[in-house]
C-alpha positions as CSV (number, residue, x, y, z in Angstrom):
1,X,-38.3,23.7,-62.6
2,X,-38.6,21.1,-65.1
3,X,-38.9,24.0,-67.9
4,X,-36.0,25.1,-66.7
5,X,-34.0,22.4,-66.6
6,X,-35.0,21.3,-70.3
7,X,-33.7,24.6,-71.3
8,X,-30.2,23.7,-70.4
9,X,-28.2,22.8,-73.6
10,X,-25.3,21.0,-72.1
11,X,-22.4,20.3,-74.1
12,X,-21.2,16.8,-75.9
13,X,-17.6,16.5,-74.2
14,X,-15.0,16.9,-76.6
15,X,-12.1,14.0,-76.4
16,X,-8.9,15.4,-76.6
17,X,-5.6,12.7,-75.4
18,X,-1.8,12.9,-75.9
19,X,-0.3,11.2,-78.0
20,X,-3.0,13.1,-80.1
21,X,-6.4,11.5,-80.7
22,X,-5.8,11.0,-84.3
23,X,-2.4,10.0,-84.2
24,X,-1.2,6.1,-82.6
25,X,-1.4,5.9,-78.8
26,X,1.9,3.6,-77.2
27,X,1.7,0.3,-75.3
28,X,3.1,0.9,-72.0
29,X,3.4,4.8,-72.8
30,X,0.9,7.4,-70.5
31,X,-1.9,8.6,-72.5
32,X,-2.8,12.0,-71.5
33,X,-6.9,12.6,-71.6
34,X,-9.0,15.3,-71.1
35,X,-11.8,16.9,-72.0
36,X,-12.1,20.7,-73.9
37,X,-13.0,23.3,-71.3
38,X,-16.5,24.6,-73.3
39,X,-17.2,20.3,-72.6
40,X,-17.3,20.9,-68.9
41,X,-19.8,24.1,-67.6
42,X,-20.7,25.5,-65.6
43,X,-23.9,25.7,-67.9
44,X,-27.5,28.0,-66.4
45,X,-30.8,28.0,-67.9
46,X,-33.9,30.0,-66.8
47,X,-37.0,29.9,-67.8
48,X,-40.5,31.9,-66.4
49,X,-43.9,32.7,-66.4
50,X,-45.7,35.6,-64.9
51,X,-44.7,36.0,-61.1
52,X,-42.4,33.3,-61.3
53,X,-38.8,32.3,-62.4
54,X,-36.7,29.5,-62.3
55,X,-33.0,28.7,-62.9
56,X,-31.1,25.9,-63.1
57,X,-27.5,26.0,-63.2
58,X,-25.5,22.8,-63.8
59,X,-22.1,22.0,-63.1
60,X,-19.9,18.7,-64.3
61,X,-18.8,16.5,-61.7
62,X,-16.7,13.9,-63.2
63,X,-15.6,12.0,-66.3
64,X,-15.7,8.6,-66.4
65,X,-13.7,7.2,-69.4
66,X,-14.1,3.7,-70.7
67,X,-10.8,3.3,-72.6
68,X,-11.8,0.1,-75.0
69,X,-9.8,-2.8,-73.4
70,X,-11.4,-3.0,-70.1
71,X,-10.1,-0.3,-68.6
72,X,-12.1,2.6,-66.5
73,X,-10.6,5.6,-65.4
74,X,-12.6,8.3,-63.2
75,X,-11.9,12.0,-63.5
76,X,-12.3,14.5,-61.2
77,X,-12.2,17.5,-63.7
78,X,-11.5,17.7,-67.3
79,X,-8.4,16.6,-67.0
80,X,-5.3,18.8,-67.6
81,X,-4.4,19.1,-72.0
82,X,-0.7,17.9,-72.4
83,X,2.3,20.3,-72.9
84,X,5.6,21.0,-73.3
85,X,5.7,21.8,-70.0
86,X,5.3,18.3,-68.8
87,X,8.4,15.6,-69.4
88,X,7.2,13.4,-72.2
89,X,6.8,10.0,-70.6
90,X,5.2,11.5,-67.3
91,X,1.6,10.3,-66.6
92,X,-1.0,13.1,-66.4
93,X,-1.9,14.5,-62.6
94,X,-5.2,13.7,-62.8
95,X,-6.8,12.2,-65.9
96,X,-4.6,9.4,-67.8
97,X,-4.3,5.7,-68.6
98,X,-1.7,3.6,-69.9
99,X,-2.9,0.6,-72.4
100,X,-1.1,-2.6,-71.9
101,X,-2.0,-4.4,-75.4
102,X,-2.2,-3.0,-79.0
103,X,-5.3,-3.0,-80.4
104,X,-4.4,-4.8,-83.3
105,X,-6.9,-7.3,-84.1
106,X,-9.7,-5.5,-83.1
107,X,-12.3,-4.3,-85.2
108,X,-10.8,-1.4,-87.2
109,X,-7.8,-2.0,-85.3
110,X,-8.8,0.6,-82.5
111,X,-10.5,0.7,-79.0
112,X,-13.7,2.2,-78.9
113,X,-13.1,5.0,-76.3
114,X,-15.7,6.5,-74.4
115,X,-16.1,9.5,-71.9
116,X,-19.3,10.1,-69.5
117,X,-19.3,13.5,-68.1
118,X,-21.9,13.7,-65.3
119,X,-23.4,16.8,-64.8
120,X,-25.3,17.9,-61.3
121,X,-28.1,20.6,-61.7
122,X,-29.1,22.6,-58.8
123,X,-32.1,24.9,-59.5
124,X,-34.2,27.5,-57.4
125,X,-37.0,29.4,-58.2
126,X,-40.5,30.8,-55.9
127,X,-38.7,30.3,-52.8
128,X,-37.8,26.3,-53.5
129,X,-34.9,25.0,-54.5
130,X,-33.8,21.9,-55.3
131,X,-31.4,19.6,-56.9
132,X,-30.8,16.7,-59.6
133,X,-28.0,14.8,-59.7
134,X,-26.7,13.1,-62.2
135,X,-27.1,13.9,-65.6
136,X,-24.8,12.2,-68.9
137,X,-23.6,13.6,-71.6
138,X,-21.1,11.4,-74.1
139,X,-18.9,11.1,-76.3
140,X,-16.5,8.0,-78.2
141,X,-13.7,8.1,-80.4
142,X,-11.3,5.4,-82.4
143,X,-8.4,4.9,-80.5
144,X,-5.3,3.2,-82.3
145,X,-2.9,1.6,-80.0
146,X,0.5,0.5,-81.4
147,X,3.5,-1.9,-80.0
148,X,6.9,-0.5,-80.4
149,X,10.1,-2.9,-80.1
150,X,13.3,-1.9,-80.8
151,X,15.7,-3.8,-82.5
152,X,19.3,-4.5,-81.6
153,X,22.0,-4.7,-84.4
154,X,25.5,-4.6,-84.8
């Protein structure tokens, strides 16, 4: 089992957000965050010896994203890539945050962003089975977040 379960190469998640990760996320604008789909599994691993082999399959069951100014957002699922398909200033359905200060000021002027994706493994093999709950793989990005204000002339 434990062979098996070494063999499993799970992915590093992949941060993906809109506005786009590279580009200046908006004070009081949704961010949109997910991660790619090859980030998230299902992911199986066997390995064996005479008479005997076990498998281990692992599956992701959430990602937690700390988002640099305090915030924590849990995700369900990988969270769903934005698109044109969506109105512009519409939150995500199921994996988004919306900053409340600039990070101007900060070291490099960005939040360190970070996403957890915790993985559950569930193996069998000789007539056992069994499972183990709870593995991490993670990631972190830069995250600039910008103020806008508008100006009123005449």
């Amino acid at each position: 089992m434990e062979q098996a379960v070494g063999n499993l190469e799970l992915p590093t998640p992949v941060i993906r957000t809109s506005p786009d990760e590279d580009l200046a996320q908006v004070v009081h604008v949704p961010t949109w965050m997910w991660v790619e789909g090859d980030s998230w599994g299902p992911v199986s691993a066997s390995a064996q010896v005479p008479g005997l082999k076990v498998t281990a399959t692992a599956r992701a069951r959430e990602a937690v994203w700390s988002m640099g100014e305090g915030g924590r957002v849990v995700c369900k699922g990988p969270g769903t890539p934005y698109s044109r398909a969506y109105e512009p200033k519409k939150p995500s359905p199921d994996c988004g945050y919306t900053y409340r200060k600039a990070s101007t000021g900060r070291q490099g002027d960005s939040y360190t962003v970070t996403v957890q994706v915790v993985w559950d493994v569930e193996w069998h093999g000789g007539g056992q089975a069994g499972e183990i709950p709870g593995l991490v793989m993670a990631a972190e990005h830069e995250l600039v977040v910008d103020e806008v204000q508008a100006v009123v002339a005449r």
